[in-house]
C-alpha positions in Angstrom: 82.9 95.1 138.4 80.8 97.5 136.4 82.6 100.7 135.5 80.4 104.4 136.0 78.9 105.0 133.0 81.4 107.1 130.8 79.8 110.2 127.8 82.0 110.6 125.4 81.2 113.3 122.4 80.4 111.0 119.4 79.5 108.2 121.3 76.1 106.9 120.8 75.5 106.5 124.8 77.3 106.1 127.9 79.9 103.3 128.0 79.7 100.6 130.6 82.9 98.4 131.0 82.4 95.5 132.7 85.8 94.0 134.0 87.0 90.3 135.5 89.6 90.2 138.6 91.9 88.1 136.7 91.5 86.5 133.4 88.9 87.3 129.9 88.3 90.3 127.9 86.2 93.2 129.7 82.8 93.5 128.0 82.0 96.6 127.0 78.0 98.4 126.5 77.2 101.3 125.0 73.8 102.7 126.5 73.2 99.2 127.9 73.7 97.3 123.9 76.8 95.0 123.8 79.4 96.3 122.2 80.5 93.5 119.1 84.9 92.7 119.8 87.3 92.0 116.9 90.6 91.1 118.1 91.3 93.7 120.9 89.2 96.2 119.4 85.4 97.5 120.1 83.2 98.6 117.8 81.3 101.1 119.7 78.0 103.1 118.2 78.2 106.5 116.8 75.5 109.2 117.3 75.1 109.3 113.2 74.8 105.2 112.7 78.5 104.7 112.3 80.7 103.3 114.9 84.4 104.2 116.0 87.0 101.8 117.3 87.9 101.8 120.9 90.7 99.6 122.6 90.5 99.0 126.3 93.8 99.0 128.4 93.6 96.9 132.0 96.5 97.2 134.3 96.7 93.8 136.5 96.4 96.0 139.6 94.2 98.9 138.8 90.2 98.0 138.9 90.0 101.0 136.6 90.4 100.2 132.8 91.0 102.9 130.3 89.3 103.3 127.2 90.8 104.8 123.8 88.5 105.8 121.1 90.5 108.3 118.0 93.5 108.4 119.7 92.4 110.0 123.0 92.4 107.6 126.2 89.5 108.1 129.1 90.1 106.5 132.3 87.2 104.9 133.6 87.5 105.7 137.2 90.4 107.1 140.0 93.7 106.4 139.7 94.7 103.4 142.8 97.3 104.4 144.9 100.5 102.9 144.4 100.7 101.4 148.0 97.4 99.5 146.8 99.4 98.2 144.0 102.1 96.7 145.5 99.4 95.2 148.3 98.0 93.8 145.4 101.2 91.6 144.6 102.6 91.1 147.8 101.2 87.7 148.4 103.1 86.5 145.8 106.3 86.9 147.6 105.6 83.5 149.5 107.1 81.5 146.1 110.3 82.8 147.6 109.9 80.6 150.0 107.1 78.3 149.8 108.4 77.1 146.5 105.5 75.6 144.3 102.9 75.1 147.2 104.4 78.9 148.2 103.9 80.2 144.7 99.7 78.7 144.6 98.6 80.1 147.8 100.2 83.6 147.2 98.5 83.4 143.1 95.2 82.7 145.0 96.0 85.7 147.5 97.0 88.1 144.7 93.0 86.8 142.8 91.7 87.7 146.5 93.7 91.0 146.8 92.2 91.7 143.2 88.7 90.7 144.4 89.1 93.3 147.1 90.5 96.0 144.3 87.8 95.6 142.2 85.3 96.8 144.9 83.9 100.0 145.6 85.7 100.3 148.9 87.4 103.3 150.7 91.6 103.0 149.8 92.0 102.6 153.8 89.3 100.1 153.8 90.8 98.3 151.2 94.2 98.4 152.3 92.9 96.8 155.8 91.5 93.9 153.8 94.4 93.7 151.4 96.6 93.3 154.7 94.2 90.7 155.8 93.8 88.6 153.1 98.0 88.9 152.9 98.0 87.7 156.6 95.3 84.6 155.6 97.4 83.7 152.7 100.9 83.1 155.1 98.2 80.9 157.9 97.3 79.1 155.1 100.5 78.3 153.6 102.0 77.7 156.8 99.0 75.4 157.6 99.4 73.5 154.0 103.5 73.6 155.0 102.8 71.5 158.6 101.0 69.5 157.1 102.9 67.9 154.4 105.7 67.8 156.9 103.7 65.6 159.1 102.7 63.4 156.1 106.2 63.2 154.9 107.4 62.3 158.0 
């Protein structure tokens, strides 16, 4: 998911952070011009030639990464909810009982739950889909559950 485009004084552009649902770096343009990475730093383009450091925080719930360039952070985008959050993770729970098959499905429902964070959806929209993907993740399991039963019977 692209990030709104985000002026900061300085800056030579508006910054573009382009983040992943689950794993890799966020890549990060400034007025459409990759910004070049060192470690888990950007180099981002000043308005006279130079360029400023900028490190990007992501939170494993929260679509919205925030940016800190000279010591002040910017948040790219709204705050999520907390009750998205925890939506976010719930599928996970099923390791508590599923065990290691439990533990894969709910991993693969948090990546969906993250899918569904990462859009541009209402909250109450994407709650309803967080809730249904949680719901798919349990038939699954239980599906993958009765079924290895039945061969290991």
């Amino acid at each position: 998911m692209n990030t709104e485009p985000l002026n900061v004084a300085g800056v030579a552009g508006p910054i573009v952070i382009a983040t992943k649902a689950l794993f890799g770096h966020p890549a990060v343009t400034v007025g459409g011009v990759p910004a070049p990475r060192t470690g888990r730093r950007y180099a981002l383009p000043t308005v006279d030639g130079g360029v400023v450091q900028a490190t990007v925080r992501t939170v494993l719930a929260d679509p919205y990464p925030t940016v800190e360039i000279n010591g002040v952070q910017h948040r790219t985008g709204p705050s999520m909810p907390i009750f998205l959050r925890i939506l976010v993770l719930l599928p996970i729970l099923l390791f508590t009982v599923g065990g290691i098959v439990g533990a894969l499905v709910g991993a693969l429902g948090v990546w969906g739950n993250l899918t569904v964070a990462h859009t541009r959806m209402t909250p109450a929209v994407k709650a309803l889909a967080m809730v249904g993907v949680g719901i798919g993740t349990v038939v699954v399991w239980f599906v993958i559950a009765v079924a290895l039963n039945a061969a290991l019977s």
